[in-house]
N, C-alpha and C positions, 0 to 999 in steps of 0.2 A: 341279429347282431346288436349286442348291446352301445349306444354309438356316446354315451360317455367321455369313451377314453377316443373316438374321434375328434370331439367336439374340444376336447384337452388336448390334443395335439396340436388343434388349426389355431387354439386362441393361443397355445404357450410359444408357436410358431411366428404367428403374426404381433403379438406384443412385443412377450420376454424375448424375444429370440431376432424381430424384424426380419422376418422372412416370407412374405407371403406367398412365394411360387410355393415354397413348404407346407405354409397354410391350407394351400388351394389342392397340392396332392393327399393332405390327408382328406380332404373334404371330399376329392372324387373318390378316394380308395371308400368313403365312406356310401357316397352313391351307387358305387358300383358293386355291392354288397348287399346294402337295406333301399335302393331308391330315392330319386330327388325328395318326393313327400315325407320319408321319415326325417331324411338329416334338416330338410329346411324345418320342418316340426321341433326337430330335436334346438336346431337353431334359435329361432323363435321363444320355444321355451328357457333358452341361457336366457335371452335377453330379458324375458320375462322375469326371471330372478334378480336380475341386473335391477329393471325399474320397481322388483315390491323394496329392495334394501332403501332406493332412493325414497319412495314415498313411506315408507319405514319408519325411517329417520329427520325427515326433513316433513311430510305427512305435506308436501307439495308436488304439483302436478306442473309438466309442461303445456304451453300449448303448439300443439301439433304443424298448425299454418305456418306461425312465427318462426319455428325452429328450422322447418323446409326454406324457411322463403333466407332465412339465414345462411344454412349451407349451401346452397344456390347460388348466392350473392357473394359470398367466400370465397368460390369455389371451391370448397369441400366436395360436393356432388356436382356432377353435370346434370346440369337441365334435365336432359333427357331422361334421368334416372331418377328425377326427384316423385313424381309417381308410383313408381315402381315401390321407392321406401316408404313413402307414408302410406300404402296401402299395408306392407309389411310390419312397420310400427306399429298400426292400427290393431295388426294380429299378437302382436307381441304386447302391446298395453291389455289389449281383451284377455290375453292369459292372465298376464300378472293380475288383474283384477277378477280372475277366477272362472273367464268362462274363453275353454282354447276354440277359437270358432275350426272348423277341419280344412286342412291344407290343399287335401287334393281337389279343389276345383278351382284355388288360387294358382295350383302345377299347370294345374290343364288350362287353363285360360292366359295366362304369361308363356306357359314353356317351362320345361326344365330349367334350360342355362339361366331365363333370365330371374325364375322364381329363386332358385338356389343365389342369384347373384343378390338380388334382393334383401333374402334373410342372411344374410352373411352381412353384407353393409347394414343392414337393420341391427343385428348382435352387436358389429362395431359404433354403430351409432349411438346406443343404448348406453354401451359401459362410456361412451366421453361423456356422455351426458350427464349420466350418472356420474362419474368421476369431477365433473366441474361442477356439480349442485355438491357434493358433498365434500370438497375442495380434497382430493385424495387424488391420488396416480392411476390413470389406466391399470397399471401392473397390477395397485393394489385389488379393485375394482375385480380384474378377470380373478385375483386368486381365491377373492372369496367365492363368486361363482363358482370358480372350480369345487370349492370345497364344498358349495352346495351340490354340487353334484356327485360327487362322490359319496355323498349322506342319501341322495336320493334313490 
């Protein structure tokens, strides 16, 4: 299954549209299809797209502690999840900067549910960030994405 047009359904859902139960059934139709390891892969790689436009354009980098220990503090993320995402950014920066390290023993060593929850908050985490370094809209953010993906 090509999961593209998955990965377009769960962010036009959860952006443009603020619907994340919508979000989250295109995501599982996408599981239950291709496997947690391709869509969180496939995921991973949006966001991947997401941080090379940032460092692209701006040719700056986050740092990874700071940004956790922020949403944390916000609460943005709960505690308990904040692990979980900077191990997944970790994998989403390693693409963007050209080397995708392989998914399936991040699957197997978290879980399913919680790998997929992971790279899902990782993608979303990716385009704010992106959208606040390069002072643009989420919306605008996922559409380019989008259209990277459609090119790819």
């Amino acid at each position: 299954m090509e999961l593209a047009p998955v990965i377009r359904e769960a962010l036009e859902a959860q952006v443009f549209e603020h619907e994340p139960g919508e979000a989250a059934l295109a995501l599982r139709r996408g599981v239950n299809v291709s496997g947690p390891e391709a869509v969180a892969g496939a995921l991973l790689d949006t966001a991947a797209i997401a941080l090379r436009r940032m460092v692209a354009e701006t040719d700056e980098a986050y740092d990874q502690d700071e940004l956790l220990e922020r949403l944390a503090f916000d609460g943005a993320v709960p505690v308990d999840n904040i692990e979980v995402l900077g191990r997944m950014l970790s994998l989403a920066a390693a693409t963007a900067g050209g080397i995708r390290p392989a998914i399936d023993p991040v699957v197997a060593d978290l879980g399913a549910e919680k790998a997929m929850f992971g790279a899902w908050l990782a993608t979303l985490t990716a385009v704010r960030v992106v959208a606040i370094s390069l002072e643009r809209t989420e919306a605008d953010i996922v559409d380019e994405v989008l259209n990277a993906l459609d090119l790819a």
